[in-house]
N, C-alpha and C positions, 0 to 999 in steps of 0.2 A: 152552409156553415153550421146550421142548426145541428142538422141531420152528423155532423163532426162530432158534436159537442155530446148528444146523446150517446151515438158510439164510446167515446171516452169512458165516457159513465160507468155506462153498462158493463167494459171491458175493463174498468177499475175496479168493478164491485167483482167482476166474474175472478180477476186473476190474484193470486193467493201469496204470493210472492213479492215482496219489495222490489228487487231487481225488475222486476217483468210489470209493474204497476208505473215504472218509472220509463219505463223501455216504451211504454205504452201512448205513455203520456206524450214524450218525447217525439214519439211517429207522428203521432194525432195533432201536436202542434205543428210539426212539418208539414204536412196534408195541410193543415188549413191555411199556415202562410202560405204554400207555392198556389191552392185558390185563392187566396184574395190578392198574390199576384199576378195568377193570371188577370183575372177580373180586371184587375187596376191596368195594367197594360191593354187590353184590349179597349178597355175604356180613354185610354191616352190616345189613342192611335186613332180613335174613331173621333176624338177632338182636332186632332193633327190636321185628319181629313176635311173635315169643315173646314180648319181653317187654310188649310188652304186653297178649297176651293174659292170662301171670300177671298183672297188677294190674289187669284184668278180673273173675277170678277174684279176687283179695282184696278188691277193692268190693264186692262180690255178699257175702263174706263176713262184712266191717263192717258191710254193711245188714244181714244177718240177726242181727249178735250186737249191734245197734244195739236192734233189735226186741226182742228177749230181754232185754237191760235194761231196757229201757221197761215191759215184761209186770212183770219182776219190781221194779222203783220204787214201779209199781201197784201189785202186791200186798205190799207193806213197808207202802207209805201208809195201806192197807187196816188191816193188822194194829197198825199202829200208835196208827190210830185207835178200833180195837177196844179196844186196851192201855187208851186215854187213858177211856173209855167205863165199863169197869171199875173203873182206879182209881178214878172219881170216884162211882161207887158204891158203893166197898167205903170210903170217904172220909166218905160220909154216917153210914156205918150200917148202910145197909138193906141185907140182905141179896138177894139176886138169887134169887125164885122158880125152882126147878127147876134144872138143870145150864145153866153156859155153855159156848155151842157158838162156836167161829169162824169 
């Protein structure tokens, strides 16, 4: 950007002519805005990428604590039916030979 700006300069003092001082100018700011945006895009792009490889990394993550509730639904379901198994034994009467295990 620098190295633009110098150019300008130089190429303002050297050319002699209004029209071509202005023609000058003109380029020279062209030049610098399609740099600063390439810059600026390349730089977007390279944020893009980060982000998404975090929410890469956070899906990987939901699927696993997806899993892990699932495991544990199971075994609530489990004990719950365990629970319901029980009461309706101690419900009757009769008592349950030996200890219950879960």
């Amino acid at each position: 950007m620098l190295c633009i700006i110098i150019f300008l300069w130089i190429s303002l003092v050297v050319v002699e002519s209004m029209a071509d001082k202005l023609m000058t100018l003109l380029v020279g700011l062209l030049i610098a805005l399609g740099g600063w945006s390439l810059s600026r895009t390349f730089e977007l792009s390279t944020i893009q990428a980060v982000h998404e490889d975090k929410v890469q990394v956070l899906r990987e993550q939901v699927l696993k604590l997806e899993d892990q509730m699932d495991k544990m639904m199971d075994s609530d379901e489990e004990i719950m039916d365990q629970h319901k198994q029980l009461f309706k034994i101690l419900e009757k009467g009769d008592t349950p030979s030996g200890s219950y295990n879960y």
